[in-house]
N, C-alpha and C positions, 0 to 999 in steps of 0.2 A: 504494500500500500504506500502509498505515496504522502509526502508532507501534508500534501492538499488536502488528497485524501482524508487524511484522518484527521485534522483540523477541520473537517465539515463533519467526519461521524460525530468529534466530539462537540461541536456545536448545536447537532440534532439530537444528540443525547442530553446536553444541557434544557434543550429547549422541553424535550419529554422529563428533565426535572422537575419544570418550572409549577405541571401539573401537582406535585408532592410539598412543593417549598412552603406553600402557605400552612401546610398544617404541620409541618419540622420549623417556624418561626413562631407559632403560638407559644412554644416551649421552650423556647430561646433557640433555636437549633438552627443547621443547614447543614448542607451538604453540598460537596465541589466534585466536579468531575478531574480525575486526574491525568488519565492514560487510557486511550483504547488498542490495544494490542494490535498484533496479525493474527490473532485466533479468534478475534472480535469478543476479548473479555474486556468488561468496564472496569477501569480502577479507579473509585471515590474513596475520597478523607469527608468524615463526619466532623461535623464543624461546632463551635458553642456546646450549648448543655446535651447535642445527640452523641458527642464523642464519647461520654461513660456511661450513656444510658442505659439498662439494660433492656428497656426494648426497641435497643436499636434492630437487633439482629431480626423481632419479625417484623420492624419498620421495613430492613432490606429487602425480607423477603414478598410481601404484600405492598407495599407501595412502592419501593424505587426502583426493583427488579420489574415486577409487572407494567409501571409506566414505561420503562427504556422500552421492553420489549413488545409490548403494546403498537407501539409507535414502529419501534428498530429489531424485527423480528428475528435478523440475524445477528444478534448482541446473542454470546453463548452463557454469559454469565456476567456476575456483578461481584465486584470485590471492594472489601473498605481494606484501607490498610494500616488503619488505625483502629480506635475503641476497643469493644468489649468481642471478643473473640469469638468465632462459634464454637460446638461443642463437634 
């Protein structure tokens, strides 16, 4: 993939955040898109009060996984690479 490239995946993937951001800032929180790889995994840092949250991990899995890929169906996955770990 190309600079371009992936500078627009991760623009359209920002943009399928934008859907999730307003209810990760009721609680002080956000979330930044980091990296979209060549395997089309998303790398996010959890940002404010979602970084030791512990319900970040089903925030990931119900809202920020399902918006990218809603949108971005070939997103193979969602990774934070920071907070509260999964199990």
């Amino acid at each position: 993939m190309t600079s371009e490239q992936k500078s627009e995946l991760i623009r359209q993937v920002d943009a399928a955040l934008d859907e999730v951001r307003p209810h990760l800032k009721v609680d002080g929180g956000d979330v930044e898109v980091v990296d979209v790889t060549e395997d089309f995994v998303v790398k996010v840092k959890w940002l404010g009060n979602c970084e030791n949250c512990f319900m970040s991990i089903m925030t990931m899995k119900a809202g920020i996984e399902q918006a990218i890929k809603n949108r971005l169906p070939q997103m193979t996955q969602v990774e934070a690479i920071n907070g509260i770990e999964m199990p």
